[in-house]
N, C-alpha and C positions, 0 to 999 in steps of 0.2 A: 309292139303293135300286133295286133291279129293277123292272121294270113289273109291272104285272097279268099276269095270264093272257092269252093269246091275244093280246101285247104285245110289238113287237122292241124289245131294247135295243140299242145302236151303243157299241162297244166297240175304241178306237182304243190301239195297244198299241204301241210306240215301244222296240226294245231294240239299244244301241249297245254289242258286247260285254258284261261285265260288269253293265250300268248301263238299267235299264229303267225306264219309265213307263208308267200306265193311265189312260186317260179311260175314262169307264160314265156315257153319254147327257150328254156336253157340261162333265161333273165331273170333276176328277182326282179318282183314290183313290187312285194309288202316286205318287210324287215323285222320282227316280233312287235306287231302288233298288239294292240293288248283289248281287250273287250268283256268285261267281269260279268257283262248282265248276262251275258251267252257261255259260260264258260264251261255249260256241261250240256248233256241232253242230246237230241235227236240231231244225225248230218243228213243233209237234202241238199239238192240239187235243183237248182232253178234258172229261168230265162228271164233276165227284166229287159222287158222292152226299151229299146232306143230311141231316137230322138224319133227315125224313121224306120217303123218295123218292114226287117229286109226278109224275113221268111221263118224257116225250120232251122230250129236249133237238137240238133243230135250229140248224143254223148254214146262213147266205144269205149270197150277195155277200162272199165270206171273200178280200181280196185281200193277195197277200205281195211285196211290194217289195225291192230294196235300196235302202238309202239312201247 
């Protein structure tokens, strides 16, 4: 689950072609996923609004490697 308010989460995102995985603060949530239509091309960063839009969404220390 996400933090509180005025709370960073650490969100470690692992994608080898095809096949990605999520960590959300120390937790897997995704396990090798797999998604072919997406398996190459441009990483972006985005906010999809929720049920109830609760404000600003900021992102810190956002680093992009290859592996």
């Amino acid at each position: 689950m996400p933090k509180a308010a005025g709370k960073w989460n650490f969100y470690d995102i692992t994608a080898r072609g095809p096949r990605f995985t999520v960590v959300l603060d120390g937790k897997r949530t995704v396990n090798g996923a797999v998604d072919y239509k997406h398996a190459s091309g441009w990483i972006a960063l985005q906010y999809g609004k929720a049920v109830v839009d609760t404000g600003v969404v900021k992102f810190r220390k956002v680093q992009i490697r290859t592996l």
